[in-house]
C-alpha angles and dihedrals in degrees: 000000000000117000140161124212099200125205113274141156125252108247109216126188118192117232114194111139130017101264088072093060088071087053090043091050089043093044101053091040090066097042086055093045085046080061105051107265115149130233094273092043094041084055097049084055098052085047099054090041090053090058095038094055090041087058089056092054095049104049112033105009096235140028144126140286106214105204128186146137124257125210120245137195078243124016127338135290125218114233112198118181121187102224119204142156092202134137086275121231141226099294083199106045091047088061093061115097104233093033117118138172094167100051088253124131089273098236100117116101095025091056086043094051086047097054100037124089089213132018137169142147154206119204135169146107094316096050145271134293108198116190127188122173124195138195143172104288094238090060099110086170121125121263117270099239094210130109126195132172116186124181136168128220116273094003090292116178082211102075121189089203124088131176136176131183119194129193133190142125092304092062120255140317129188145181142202126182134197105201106208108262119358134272140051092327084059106045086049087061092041082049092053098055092041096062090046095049088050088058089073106345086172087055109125105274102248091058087037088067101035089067089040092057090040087049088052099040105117094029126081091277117213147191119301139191118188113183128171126187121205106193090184095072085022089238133129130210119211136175132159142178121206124357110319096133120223127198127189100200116191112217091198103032096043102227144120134208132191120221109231111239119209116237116253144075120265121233087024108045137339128140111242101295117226121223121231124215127207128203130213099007099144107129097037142110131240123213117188111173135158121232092265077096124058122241102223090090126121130196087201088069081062106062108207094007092116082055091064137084118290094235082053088058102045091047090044090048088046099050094042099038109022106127096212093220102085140025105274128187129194124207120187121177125181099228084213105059127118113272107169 
């Protein structure tokens, strides 16, 4: 299988009071009818973001609905995630049909949970992160188990961060790049690396790199990771410029590790970067973010987090951690998923 996730926004609606749930329902219809879905998928999307956004509303008043497009072997999937910093609830019991905090008929999440490909969630004190994937229904292929949430300062439609993930039969490689500053000058630069990472993303790192900076030279520059997992020899390759921080996170040892980054901007000055290889990371998760997003956080303050979906932890990272100052992009990738 070889498939590409491209760079893309995050597309957020607010949901505050219950007028916005229409627009919410309406909106993401249209993006899954814009993809193909047809008029039984795309209900079963407005179904499952009516519920989504309801649940916001009970039980914390106000969120977000993420919205954003997934690639396919064929065609393209829809990803919502019902974003809160409520009280939380019992992630269990409200799965339950019957079950109801709100006085409703108690069918929400159960029904969510029924017409989604994919759902998961993260629920406690600081809020809830729903996420509901959907595809064509006769999309029998297996679930992408990446998660990404990109956003640019101020709401911006120019956005200095970039990522790609690529996926084929040598395993994965994938990219994330800071462009110096923010606006339409550095996502010119983030453009620019991009294009030229898409020409061999499986290309060895260090030459990786090398086109990337010649591909930015001219332009701001910024800051690049480039890591690739082979899960034939269980290794993975990592090298960055700048300060887009990397994380290799073990589910069964409990541990975490952060990949060292060389000092320089790519596309202006950096000394010949070295990559890094480590061994025996199947099982583990990859977290790639730029420094839109502070690096005090710790997966281990969020018991069963590392359990979730990637997209759950991207999004959960993003609305606790996110400096408000600067684009910032997560990237979470499962280092077991299936890649071929």
């Amino acid at each position: 299988m070889d498939l590409t996730f491209p760079s893309s926004i995050t597309q957020v609606l607010l949901i505050e009071d219950s007028s916005q749930i229409g627009h919410a329902r309406r909106t993401a219809q249209k993006l899954a009818e814009r993809l193909g879905f047809d008029d039984a998928d795309a209900g079963r999307v407005a179904l499952v973001v009516t519920e989504l956004c309801s649940n916001i509303l009970k039980h914390a008043s106000h969120g977000e609905l993420h919205l954003r497009t997934l690639p396919r072997p064929e065609g393209q999937g829809l990803e919502a995630i019902a974003v809160d910093r409520g009280n939380g609830f019992d992630v269990h019991a409200c799965l339950t049909d019957g079950y109801s905090t709100g006085g409703t008929q108690g069918i929400g999440l159960g029904a969510v949970a029924r017409q989604a490909e994919v759902f998961d969630v993260h629920a406690d004190s600081r809020g809830a992160v729903l996420l509901a994937r959907f595809f064509c229904r006769g999309d029998k292929a297996r679930d992408l188990a990446v998660g990404v949430t990109q956003h640019s300062l101020h709401n911006d439609p120019a956005c200095g961060d970039a990522f790609q993930v690529n996926i084929g039969e040598q395993g994965i490689s994938a990219l994330v790049i800071d462009g110096l500053g923010h606006g339409e000058d550095a996502e010119r630069a983030a453009r620019a690396g991009v294009r030229a990472f898409a020409l061999a993303p499986f290309a060895s790192p260090t030459l990786l790199m090398d086109d990337l900076h010649q591909a930015m030279t001219g332009s701001r520059g910024g800051a690049v990771a480039v890591a690739q997992f082979n899960p034939g020899a269980d290794r993975l390759a990592f090298i960055g410029i700048g300060n887009i921080g990397a994380s290799l996170l073990s589910r069964s040892h409990d541990r975490s590790r952060g990949l060292a980054s060389h000092p320089g901007i790519v596309g202006a000055q950096f000394r010949k970067a070295q990559s890094f290889d480590y061994a025996q990371v199947s099982g583990h998760i990859l977290i790639l973010y730029s420094d839109g997003l502070q690096s005090r956080w710790n997966l281990h303050d969020y018991p069963g987090l590392i359990f979730r979906h990637p997209a759950v932890i991207a999004t959960v990272l993003h609305r606790d951690f996110c400096r408000g100052r600067d684009d910032v992009t997560v990237l979470v990738i499962d280092l077991e998923m299936p890649h071929a």
